[in-house]
N, C-alpha and C positions, 0 to 999 in steps of 0.2 A: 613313544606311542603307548599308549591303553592296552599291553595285549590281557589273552584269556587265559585260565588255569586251564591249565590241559587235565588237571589232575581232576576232573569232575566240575559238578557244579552247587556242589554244599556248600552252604551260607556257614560262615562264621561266624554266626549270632545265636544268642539264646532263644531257642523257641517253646514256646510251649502249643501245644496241638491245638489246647482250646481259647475262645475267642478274650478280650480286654479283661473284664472284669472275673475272670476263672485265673488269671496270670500267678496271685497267689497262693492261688490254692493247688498250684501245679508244681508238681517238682522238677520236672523234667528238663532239662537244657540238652536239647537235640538238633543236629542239622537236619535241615529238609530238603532234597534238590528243589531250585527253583527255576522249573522252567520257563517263566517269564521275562528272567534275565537275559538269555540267547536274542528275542527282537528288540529288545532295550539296549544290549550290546551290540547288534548290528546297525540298527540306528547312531546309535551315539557315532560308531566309526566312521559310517558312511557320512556322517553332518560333517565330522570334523576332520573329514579328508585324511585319515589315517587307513585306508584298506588303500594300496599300492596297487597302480594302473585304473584305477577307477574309472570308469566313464561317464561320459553324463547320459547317456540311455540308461546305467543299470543302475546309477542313483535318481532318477526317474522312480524305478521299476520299486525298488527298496523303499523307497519315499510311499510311492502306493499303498504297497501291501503292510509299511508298516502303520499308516492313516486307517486304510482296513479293519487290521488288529483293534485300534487303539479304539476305535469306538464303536465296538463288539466288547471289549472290555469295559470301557464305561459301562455302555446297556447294564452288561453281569454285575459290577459295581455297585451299581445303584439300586439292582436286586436282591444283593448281596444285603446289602448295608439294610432293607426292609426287616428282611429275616434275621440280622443282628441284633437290631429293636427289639422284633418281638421274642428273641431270645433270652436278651437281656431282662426282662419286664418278668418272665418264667425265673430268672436267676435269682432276679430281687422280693423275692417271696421266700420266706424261713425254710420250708422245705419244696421246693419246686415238684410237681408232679412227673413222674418219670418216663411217662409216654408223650407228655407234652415238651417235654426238654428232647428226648431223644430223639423226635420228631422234627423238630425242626432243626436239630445239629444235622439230621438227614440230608434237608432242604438245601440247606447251608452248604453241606458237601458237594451237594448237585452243583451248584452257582461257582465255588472253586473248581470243579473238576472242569468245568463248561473253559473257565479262564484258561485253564491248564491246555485244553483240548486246543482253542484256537492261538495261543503262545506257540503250541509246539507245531501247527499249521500254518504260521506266518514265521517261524525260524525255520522251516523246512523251507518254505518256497525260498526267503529271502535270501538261503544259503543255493540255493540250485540258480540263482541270479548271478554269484561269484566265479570266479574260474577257480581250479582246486592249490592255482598257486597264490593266490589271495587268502582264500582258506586256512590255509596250512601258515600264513604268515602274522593272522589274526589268533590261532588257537596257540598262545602261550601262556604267561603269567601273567594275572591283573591283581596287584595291592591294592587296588583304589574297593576290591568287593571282599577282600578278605581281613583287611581294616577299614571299614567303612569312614570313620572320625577322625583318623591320622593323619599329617600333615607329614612327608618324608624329603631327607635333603637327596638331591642325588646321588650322593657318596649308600645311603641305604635303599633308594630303587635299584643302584646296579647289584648292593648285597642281594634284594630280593628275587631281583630276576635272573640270576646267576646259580641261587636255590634251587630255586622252582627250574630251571633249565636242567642240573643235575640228576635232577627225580625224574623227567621223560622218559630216558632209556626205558627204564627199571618197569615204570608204568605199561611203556607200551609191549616190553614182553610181556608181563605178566597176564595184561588183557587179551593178547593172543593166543597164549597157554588156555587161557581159562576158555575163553570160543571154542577151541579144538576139545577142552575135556566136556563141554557141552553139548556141545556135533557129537563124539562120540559116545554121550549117555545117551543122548537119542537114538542112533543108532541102533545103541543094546536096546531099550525099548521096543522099539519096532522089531526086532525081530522075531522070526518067530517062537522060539522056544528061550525063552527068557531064562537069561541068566543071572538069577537075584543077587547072588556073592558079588560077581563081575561090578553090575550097576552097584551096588552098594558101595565099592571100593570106587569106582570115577565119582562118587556125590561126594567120596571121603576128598578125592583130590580138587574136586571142584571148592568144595569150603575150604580146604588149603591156600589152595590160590584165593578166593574170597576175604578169606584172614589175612591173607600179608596185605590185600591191594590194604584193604580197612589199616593195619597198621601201618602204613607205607605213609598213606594219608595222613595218619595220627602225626606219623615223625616229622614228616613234613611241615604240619602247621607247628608244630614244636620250634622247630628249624626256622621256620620265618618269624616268630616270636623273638628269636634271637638277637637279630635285627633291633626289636626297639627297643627304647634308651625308658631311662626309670619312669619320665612324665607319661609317655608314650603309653606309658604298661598300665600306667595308674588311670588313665582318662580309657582304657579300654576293656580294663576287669573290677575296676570301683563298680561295685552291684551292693545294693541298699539292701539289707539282709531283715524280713520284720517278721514279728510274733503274734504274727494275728489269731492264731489259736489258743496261745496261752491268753493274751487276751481277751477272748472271750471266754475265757475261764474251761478250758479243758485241763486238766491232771491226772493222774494217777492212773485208776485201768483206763480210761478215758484216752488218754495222752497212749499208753501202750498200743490199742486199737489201732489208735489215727497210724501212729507210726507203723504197723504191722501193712495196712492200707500204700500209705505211699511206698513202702520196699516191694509191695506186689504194682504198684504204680509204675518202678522205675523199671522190675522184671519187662515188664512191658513192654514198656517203650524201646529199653534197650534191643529189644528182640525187633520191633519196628524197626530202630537206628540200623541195625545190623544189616537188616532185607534192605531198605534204602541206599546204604553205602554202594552194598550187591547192583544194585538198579541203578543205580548214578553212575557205576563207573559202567555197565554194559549202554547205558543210554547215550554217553560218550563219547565212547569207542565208535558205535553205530554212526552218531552226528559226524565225526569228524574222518570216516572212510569215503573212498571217492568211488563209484556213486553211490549217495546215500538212499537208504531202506525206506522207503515212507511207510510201509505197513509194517516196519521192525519198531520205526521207531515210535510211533502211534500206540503199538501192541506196548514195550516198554513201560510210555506215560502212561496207558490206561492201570497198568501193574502196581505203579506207583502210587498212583493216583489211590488205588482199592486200598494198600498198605496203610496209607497217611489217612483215609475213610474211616479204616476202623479203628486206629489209632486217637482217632477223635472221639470215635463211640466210647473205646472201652476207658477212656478219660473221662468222661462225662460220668459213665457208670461208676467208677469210683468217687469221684468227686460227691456223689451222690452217695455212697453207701458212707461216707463219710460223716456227710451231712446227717446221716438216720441215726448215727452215735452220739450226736449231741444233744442238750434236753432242747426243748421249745426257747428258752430263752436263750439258751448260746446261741440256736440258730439267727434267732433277732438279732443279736451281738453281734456275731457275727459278717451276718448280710451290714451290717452298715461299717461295721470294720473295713470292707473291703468296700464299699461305695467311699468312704475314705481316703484307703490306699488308693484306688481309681482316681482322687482328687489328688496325690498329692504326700497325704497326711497319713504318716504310718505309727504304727504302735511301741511305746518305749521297746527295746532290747531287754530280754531277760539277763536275772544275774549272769557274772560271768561264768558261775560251775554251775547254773542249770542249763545252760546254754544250746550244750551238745544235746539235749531232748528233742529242739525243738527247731532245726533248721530244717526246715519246710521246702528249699529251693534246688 
């Protein structure tokens, strides 16, 4: 059977925050939770008769709400996809105007949070359709989403779900630990004569716990990495490395800039990855308690949702302050360099000892 990562629900893929054609001008490679996964994953089980004791009233019920979802999502889709146009059309201009771009990344974020909002309103009901030993039999390991392109013999699903099964314990104290040091900052909050060392010391233990689950996670996908064989490795970290800024002719203090820009790029983001990890694993925990929080868990993705919001802005914003570092003709160059890449067609690799200036990714 298909099971779930218990271990969260971070994609193992490279993302970058902003939309197609921003791809290389992003350095970023970040997980995102995706909540859309949870009725895509219940569906899929429920089709293929893998959720044990199933009936046919509650694959009725699952069938409904996920027909519901799915064209509630279209609608957003196809709104979505409007405001990706006229975003795009902003990008392919030398220097895009910056209340016009950050505008409609706004838009944009509306139409994702909307997706987000009814995914995690149709994984709630469709999960309150299950009984909690069905539940609990579906929330384990799934290789098929944390290698999306891999083909695995049986001999490495049982390695991987044998992994992934080692790492529950550890996970599920951890996420209890950290509840209990969060109940108790609150606590101290509310009370009345506030005692700042006290709270100061539970935020220290709460990022304690927050850091291990984060590296727990790390080790983890380390660990299942293990698992695949040389082709395996190669069809799944072969990433096209190109040099679209030196080809448009940046160097010198020019190249320095740029570079100074994406190290405050990655500051960034990493500090987004970090709060997301935080938020993924409380989002979870929450999903997979018997009975689950609806206004826990709604508050959560809304949290998420605001992190990954601004995470898009302040990408855009550098991308942009980027853009203001090159002359008018790089920017030309540029823009069709990357209407290029978007085809296809990317730019020679620099020498091999100027190289290190200029990875971008």
């Amino acid at each position: 059977m298909g099971n779930f990562l218990r271990n969260g629900i971070l994609l193992a893929v490279t993302f970058c925050f902003l939309p197609a054609i921003f791809r290389v001008e992003c350095s970023q490679s970040i997980a995102l939770p995706d909540v859309e996964r949870l009725p895509d994953y219940f569906n899929q089980v429920s089709t293929n008769n893998e959720i044990p004791g199933l009936t046919e009233d509650q694959l009725k019920q699952l069938k409904f709400l996920y027909q519901t979802y799915s064209t509630t999502k279209d609608e957003l889709t196809k709104q979505r996809k409007v405001l990706l146009d006229q975003f795009f059309a902003i990008v392919q201009t030398p220097l895009p105007s910056r209340d016009a771009l950050i505008g409609k990344q706004v838009a944009i974020n509306e139409k994702e949070d909307a997706v987000d909002d009814a995914a995690m309103l149709a994984a709630y009901q469709m999960r309150q359709v299950l009984r909690p030993d069905q539940i609990d039999a579906l929330f384990l390991f799934d290789f098929a989403h944390e290698f999306p392109n891999a083909t695995f013999s049986q001999a490495q699903k049982n390695d991987l779900n044998t992994i992934a099964l080692l790492a529950t314990p550890d996970k599920t104290n951890l996420n209890q630990k950290l509840n209990l040091f969060e109940y108790e900052r609150e606590v101290l909050l509310n009370h009345v004569n506030l005692d700042q060392a006290a709270i100061m010391k539970k935020q220290d233990e709460i990022n304690q716990v927050s850091g291990q689950l984060a590296t727990n996670q790390l080790l983890l996908r380390i660990a299942l990495r293990s698992v695949l064989d040389w082709q395996q490795k190669n069809q799944l970290f072969n990433m096209h490395k190109t040099n679209e800024f030196s080809a448009a002719g940046v160097s010198g203090a020019q190249d320095d800039k740029v570079m100074e820009l994406h190290f405050k790029r990655e500051g960034t983001a990493d500090a987004a990855h970090k709060r997301l990890v935080e938020l993924d694993s409380a989002l979870m925990s929450n999903f997979e308690i018997s009975p689950a929080d609806q206004k826990v868990l709604v508050g959560i993705q809304k949290e998420i949702d605001k992190v990954a919001d601004e995470a898009r802005i302040r990408e855009t914003e550098i991308v942009l302050e980027i853009r203001e570092i090159l002359t008018p003709e790089q920017r030309t160059k540029l823009v069709q360099i990357l209407k290029n890449i978007d085809k296809g067609i990317v730019p020679p690799f620099p020498p091999e000892d100027q190289s290190h200036h200029h990875h971008m990714h």
